[in-house]
C-alpha positions, 0 to 999 in steps of 0.5 A: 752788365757792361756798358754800351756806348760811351767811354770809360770814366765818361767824358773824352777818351785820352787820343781826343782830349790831347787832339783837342789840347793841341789844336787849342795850342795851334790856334794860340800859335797861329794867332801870335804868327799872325799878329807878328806877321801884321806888326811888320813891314814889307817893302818892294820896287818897281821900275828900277827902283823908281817906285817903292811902296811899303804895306804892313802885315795888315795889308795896308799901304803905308808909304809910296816912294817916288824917284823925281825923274818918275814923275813926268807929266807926259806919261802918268800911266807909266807911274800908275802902273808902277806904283801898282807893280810895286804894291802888288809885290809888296802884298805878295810878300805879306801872302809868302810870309804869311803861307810860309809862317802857317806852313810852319805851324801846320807841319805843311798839312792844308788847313782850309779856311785858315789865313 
């Protein structure tokens, strides 16, 4: 009498297991993207070049450059919004690199809850 239910030889059926080895592969792959992506350095500019502010791949701000002839007194609002232009660009280009590097990996497939 056959068997009901179940797979032969027990365990996974090949399609599942080989599914299951890849995406094991892919999570490995999108951690070493990642940590590669955090390991680096984004810089951007604002105002001319006036204001340049670096973040890491971590999101972190790690340096803000300011030319001398930004810094005026009278108008620190306009410095402000510069120093906050340049680190929202800066943090876009780690989101670009970021999308992209997954993007990559993925085959372009939405992977929810991913990055």
């Amino acid at each position: 009498m056959a068997k009901r239910g179940g797979f032969p030889g027990g365990g996974m059926p090949g399609n599942m297991a080989n599914l299951m080895k890849q995406a094991q592969r892919m999570q490995r792959q999108m951690e070493e993207q990642q940590k590669e992506i955090e390991s680096k350095e984004f810089t951007a500019a604002a105002g001319g070049g006036a204001v340049e502010v670096t973040v890491s791949g971590k999101k972190e701000v790690l340096k803000v450059k300011l030319a001398e002839e930004v810094v005026d007194p009278e108008d620190i609002e306009m410095l402000e919004d510069l120093i906050v232009a340049a680190a929202n660009e800066a943090l876009r280009q780690v989101e670009e690199e970021t999308g992209s590097a997954m993007s990559k990996l993925t085959g372009g497939l939405g992977m929810p809850g991913m990055f």
